[in-house]
C-alpha positions in Angstrom: 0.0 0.0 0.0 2.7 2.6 0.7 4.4 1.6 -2.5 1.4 2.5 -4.1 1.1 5.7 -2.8 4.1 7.0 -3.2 3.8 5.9 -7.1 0.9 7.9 -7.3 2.5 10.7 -5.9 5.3 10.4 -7.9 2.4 10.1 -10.9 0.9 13.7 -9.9 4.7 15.4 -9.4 5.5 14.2 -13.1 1.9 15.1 -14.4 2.6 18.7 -12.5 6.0 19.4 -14.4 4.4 18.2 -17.9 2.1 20.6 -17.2 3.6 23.8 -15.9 6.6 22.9 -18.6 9.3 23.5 -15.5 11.2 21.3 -12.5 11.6 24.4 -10.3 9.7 27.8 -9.6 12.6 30.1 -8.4 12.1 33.7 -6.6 14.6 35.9 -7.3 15.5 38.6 -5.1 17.3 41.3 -7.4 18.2 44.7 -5.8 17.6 47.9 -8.1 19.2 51.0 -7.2 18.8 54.4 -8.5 17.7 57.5 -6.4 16.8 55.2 -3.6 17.7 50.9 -3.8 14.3 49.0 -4.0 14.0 45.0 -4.6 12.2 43.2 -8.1 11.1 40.2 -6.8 10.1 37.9 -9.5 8.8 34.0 -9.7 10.1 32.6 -13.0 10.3 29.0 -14.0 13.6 27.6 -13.7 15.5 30.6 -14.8 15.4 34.0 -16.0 17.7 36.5 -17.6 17.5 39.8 -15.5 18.1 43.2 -17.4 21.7 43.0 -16.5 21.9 40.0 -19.0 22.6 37.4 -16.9 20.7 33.9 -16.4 19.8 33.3 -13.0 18.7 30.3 -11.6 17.4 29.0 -7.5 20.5 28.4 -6.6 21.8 31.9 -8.0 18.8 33.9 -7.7 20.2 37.5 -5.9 21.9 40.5 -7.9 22.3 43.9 -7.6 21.7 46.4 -10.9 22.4 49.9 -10.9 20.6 52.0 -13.5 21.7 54.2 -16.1 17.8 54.7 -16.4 16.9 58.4 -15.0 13.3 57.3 -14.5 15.0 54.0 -12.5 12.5 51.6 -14.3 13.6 48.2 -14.9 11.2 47.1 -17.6 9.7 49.2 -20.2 6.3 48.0 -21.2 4.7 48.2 -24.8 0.9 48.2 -24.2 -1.7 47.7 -26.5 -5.4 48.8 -25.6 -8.1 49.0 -27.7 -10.6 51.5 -27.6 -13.7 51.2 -28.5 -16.6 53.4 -30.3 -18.3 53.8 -33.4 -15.0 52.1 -35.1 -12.0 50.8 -32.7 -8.5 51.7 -32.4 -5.4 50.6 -30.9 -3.9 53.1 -28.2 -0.1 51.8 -28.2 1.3 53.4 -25.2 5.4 52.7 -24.2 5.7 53.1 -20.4 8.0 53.0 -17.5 7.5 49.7 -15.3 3.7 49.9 -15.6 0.7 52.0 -16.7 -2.5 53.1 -15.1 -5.2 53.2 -18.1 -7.9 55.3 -18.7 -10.5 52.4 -17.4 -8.6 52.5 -13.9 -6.6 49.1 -14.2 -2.9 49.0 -14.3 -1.4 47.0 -17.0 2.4 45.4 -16.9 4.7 43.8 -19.2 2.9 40.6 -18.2 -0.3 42.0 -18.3 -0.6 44.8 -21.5 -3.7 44.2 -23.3 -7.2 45.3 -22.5 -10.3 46.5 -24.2 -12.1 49.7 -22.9 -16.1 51.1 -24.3 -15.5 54.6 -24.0 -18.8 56.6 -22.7 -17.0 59.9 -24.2 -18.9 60.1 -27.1 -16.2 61.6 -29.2 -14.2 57.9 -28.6 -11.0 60.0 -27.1 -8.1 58.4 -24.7 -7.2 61.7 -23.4 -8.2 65.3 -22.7 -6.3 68.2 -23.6 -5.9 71.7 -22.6 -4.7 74.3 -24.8 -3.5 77.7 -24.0 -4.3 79.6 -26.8 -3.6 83.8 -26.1 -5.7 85.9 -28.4 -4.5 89.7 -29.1 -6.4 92.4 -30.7 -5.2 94.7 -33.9 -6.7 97.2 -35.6 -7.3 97.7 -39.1 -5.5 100.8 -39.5 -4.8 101.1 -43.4 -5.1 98.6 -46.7 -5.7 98.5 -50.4 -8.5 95.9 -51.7 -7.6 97.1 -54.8 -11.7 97.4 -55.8 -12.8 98.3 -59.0 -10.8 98.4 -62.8 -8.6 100.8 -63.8 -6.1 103.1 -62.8 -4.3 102.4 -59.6 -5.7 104.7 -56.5 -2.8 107.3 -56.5 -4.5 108.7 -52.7 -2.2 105.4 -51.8 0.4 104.9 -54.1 3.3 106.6 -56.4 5.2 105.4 -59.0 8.6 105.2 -58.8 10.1 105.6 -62.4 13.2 107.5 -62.1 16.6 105.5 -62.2 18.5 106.9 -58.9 22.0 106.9 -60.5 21.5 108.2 -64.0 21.7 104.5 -65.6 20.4 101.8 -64.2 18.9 100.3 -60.9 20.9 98.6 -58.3 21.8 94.6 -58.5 22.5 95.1 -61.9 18.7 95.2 -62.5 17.6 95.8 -66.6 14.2 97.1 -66.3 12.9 100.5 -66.6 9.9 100.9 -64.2 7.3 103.0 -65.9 3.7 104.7 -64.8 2.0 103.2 -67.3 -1.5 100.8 -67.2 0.7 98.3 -69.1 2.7 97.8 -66.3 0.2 98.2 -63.6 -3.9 97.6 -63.1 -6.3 97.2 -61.2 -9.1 94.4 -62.5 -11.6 92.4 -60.8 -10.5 93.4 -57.4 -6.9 92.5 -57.8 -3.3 94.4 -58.4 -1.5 93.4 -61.4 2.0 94.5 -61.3 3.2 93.4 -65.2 6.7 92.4 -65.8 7.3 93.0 -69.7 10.2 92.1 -72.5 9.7 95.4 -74.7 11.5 98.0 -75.8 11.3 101.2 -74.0 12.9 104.8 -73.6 12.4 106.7 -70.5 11.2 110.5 -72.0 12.6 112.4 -68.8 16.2 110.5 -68.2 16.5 109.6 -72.2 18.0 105.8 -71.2 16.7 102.9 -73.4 15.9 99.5 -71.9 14.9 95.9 -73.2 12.3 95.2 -69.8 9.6 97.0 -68.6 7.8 96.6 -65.0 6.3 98.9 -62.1 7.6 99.9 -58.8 4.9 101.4 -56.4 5.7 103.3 -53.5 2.6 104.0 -50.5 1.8 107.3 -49.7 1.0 105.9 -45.9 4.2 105.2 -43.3 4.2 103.0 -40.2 6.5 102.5 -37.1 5.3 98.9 -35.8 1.9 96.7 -36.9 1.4 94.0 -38.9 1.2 93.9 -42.8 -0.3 91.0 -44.7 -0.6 90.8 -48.0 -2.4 87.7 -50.1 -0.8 87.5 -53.6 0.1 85.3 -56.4 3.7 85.8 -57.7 5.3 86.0 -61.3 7.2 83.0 -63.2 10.2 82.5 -64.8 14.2 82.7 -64.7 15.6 86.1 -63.8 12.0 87.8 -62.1 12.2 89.3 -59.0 9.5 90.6 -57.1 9.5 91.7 -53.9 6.7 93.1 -50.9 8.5 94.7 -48.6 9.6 98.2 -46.6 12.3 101.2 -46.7 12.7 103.7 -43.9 10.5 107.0 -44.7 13.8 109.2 -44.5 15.6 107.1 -46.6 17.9 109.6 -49.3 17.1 108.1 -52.7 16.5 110.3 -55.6 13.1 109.6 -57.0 11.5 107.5 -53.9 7.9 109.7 -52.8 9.1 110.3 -49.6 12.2 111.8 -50.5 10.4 114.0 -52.9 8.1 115.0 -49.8 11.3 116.8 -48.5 12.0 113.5 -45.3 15.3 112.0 -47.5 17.8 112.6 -44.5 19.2 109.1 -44.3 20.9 107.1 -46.4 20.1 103.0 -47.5 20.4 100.6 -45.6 20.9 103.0 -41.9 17.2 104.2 -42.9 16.5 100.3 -42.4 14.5 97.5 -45.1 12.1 94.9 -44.1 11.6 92.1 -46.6 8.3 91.3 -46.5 8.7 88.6 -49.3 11.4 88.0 -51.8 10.8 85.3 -55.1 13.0 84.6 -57.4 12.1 82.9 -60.8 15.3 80.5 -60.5 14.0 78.7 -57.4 10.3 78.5 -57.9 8.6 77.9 -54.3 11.0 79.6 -52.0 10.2 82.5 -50.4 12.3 84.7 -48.6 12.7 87.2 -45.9 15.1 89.7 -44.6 16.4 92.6 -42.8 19.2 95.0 -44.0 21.0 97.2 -41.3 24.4 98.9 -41.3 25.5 96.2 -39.4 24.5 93.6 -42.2 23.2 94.5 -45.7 23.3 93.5 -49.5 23.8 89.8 -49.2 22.5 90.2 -45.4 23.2 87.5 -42.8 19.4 88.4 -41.4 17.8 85.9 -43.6 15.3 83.2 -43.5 13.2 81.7 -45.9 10.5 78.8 -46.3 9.6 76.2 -49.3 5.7 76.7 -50.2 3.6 75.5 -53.3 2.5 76.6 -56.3 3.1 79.9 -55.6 2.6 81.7 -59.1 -0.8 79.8 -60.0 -2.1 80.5 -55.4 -2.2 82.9 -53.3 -0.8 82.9 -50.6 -0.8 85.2 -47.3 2.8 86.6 -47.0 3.2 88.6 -43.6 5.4 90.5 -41.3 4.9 91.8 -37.8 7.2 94.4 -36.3 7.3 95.6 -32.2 9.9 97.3 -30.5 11.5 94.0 -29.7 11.2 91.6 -32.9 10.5 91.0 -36.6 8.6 88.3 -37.5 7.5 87.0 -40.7 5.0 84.0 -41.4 3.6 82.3 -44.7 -0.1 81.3 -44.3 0.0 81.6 -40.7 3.5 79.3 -40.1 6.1 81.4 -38.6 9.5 80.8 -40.5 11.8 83.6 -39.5 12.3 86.4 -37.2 14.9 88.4 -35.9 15.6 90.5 -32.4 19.0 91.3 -31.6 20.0 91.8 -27.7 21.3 94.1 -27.4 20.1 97.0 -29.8 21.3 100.0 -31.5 21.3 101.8 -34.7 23.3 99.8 -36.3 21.5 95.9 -36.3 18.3 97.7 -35.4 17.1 100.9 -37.0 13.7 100.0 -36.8 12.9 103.1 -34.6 10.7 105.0 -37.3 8.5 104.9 -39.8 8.6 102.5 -43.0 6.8 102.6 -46.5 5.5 99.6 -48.0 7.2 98.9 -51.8 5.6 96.7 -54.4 7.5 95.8 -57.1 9.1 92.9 -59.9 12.5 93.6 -60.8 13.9 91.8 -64.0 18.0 90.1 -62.8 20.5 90.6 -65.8 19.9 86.6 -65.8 16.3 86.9 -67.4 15.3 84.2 -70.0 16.0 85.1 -73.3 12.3 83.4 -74.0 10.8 85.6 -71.4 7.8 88.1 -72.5 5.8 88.8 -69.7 4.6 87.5 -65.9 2.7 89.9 -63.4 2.4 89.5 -59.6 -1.4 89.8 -58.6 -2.1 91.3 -54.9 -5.8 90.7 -53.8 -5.2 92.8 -50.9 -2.5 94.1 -48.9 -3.4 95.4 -45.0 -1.3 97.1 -42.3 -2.7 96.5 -38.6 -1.6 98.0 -35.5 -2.2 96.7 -31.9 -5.1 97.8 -30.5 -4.0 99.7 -27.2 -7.5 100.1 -25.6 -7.5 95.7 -25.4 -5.4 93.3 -23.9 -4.2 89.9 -24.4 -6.4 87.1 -23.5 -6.2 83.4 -22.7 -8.4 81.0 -24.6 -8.4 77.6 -22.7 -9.8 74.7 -24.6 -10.2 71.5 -23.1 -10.8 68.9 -26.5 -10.4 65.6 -27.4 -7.1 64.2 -28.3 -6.3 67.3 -30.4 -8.6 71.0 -31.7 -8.4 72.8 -34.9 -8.0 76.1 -34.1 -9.2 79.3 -35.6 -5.7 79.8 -36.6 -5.9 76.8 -38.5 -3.6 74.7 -37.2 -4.0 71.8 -35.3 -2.5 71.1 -31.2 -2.2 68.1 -29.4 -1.3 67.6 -25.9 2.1 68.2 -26.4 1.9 71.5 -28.9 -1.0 72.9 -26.6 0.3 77.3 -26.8 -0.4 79.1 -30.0 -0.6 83.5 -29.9 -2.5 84.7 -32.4 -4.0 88.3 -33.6 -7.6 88.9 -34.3 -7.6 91.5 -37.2 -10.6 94.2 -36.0 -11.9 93.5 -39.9 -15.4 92.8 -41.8 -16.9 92.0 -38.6 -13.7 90.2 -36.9 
């Protein structure tokens, strides 16, 4: 009888080990240190290899592991949790050790899948907060360019005469002319018209091969915001250009200068670049600042790739405080500048600026070239509105929020500053 017994003990011990797959359940007692020591202790079947590498086994089942690991986890978990709603989703979520889920459990390495019926109706795994500061401007001047015709000279002045007797600078071959060939108005839009033609200036007596238009405005600014939507010309060797000179700049045919305020010469009278194109590099836009501490091929440069930028418009803007120069293509920020500190020579942006339009034709042009026109549907100067402050608009959304700006945040892009134009209604 006690031969039996112990057979069918022996029967069960053998049945237990074909079924759990091991001989021996060790616990292993494996000190972690970091900030403070603490102890893993795991059951493993027969043996395990730790995170230091090594196999350990019951009759070598204590270590000590010190971790390079600032967050002084020993495992890092990949969990996979499906959510579901109307459809279903997998949330894969890497963690430190272990996770506590949006349905309250926590989850380990050993334990990392669970399903979850959200009762958010929008089927969200988190809840976001965005900062989002509003400003106020003010709609202070602009040109909607309404109507056909002639070009509202209450706002703007043709520059035609060539400052030094020959030419323009950068080895430019245009003349820029007055005429309606060059410049328009039609259908609620600028045309500024970039032309191969022969023509002879009838005041300075100089022939040139190229013709184009280079409008000055009437109205001068110290700090705002300008924005101006605008399709841009094509083709190797074009040149246009929104951008800014300093109202006392001294050049000899600029309106300002004929208005008796030329007391300072280029570039310590200071030049925004609103937007630079160049025919030779289709999509990229540029930026700039010229200053007599950098100017010509200025070091204060930035500039963005964008699409289809002769056949689109695109909103090309600049804003300008006592502290910084900004500039932004359809809303994205690419570039700005604020040297620390300041003086008149990186920062003569102390006075007021005049807003230039123009396309100037390189010495490079294509030989095939015959015409291309930039086309302005509007161009708008803002200034801060001084009787309103800042304010905070906190959102709480659903894994992410389209914005009025546009653009969408997440939890971790959750601060946007944007300007509310006082402007049809705005």
């Amino acid at each position: 009888m006690e031969l039996l017994i112990t057979q069918v003990i022996t029967r069960l011990l053998i049945r237990s080990q074909i079924l759990s797959g091991c001989d021996s359940v060790i616990t292993l007692n494996l000190t972690i240190n970091q900030s403070s020591s603490s102890i893993d202790v795991i059951s493993s079947c027969d043996s395990i290899t730790w995170i230091d590498g090594n196999t350990y086994y019951s009759s070598n089942n204590t270590a000590t592991y010190n971790f390079a690991n600032s967050a002084g986890c020993d495992s890092v978990v990949t969990l996979n949790l499906t959510i579901n709603q109307a459809t279903f989703g997998v949330d894969v979520i890497t963690a430190c050790d272990s996770l506590v889920w949006i349905d309250g459990n926590t989850y380990y390495s050993n334990n990392n899948y669970a399903t979850d019926t959200l009762i958010n109706a929008n089927g969200c795994d988190s809840i976001i907060t965005l900062n989002l500061t509003i400003s106020s401007w003010s709609l202070v001047w602009s040109d909607e360019f309404s109507g056909n015709g002639a070009i509202d000279n209450s706002k703007w002045y043709h520059q035609t005469f060539i400052p030094n007797g020959t030419g323009w600078y950068n080895g430019e071959v245009q003349h820029y002319t007055d005429r309606s060939d060059n410049s328009y108005v039609q259908n609620g839009n600028l045309h500024i018209v970039a032309k191969s033609e022969t023509f002879t200036d009838s005041v300075q007596g100089i022939t040139k091969n190229y013709t184009s238009a280079r409008l000055n405005s009437k109205y001068a600014f110290t700090y705002g915001r300008v924005e101006a939507r605008a399709k841009l010309p094509f083709g190797i060797g074009t040149w246009p250009a929104i951008w800014t000179l300093g109202k006392n700049i001294n050049e000899t045919g600029a309106y300002w200068q004929t208005q008796g305020f030329g007391t300072t010469n280029w570039p310590a009278c200071g030049e925004i670049d609103i937007m630079e194109h160049w025919g030779n590099n289709q999509n990229y836009i540029k930026s700039a600042l010229h200053t007599p501490s950098s100017f010509g091929s200025t070091v204060n440069v930035g500039g963005i790739m964008s699409n289809d930028v002769s056949n689109t418009y695109h909103l090309y803007a600049m804003e300008w405080s006592p502290n910084k120069i900004s500039f932004s293509l359809d809303g994205v920020e690419y570039y700005s500048y604020a040297p620390n500190p300041k003086d008149p020579n990186n920062w003569p942006f102390t006075e007021d600026q005049y807003l230039l339009l123009n396309i100037a034709l390189e010495s490079s042009i294509d030989p095939s070239f015959t015409q291309s026109e930039m086309v302005l549907d509007f161009i708008r100067v803002y200034q801060q509105d001084s009787t309103s402050n800042s304010s905070i608009d906190t959102q709480s959304s659903c894994d992410s929020l389209t914005w009025i700006d546009g653009i969408t945040y997440t939890s971790n892009n959750n601060s946007c500053y944007i300007h509310i134009a006082k402007f049809c209604g705005l």
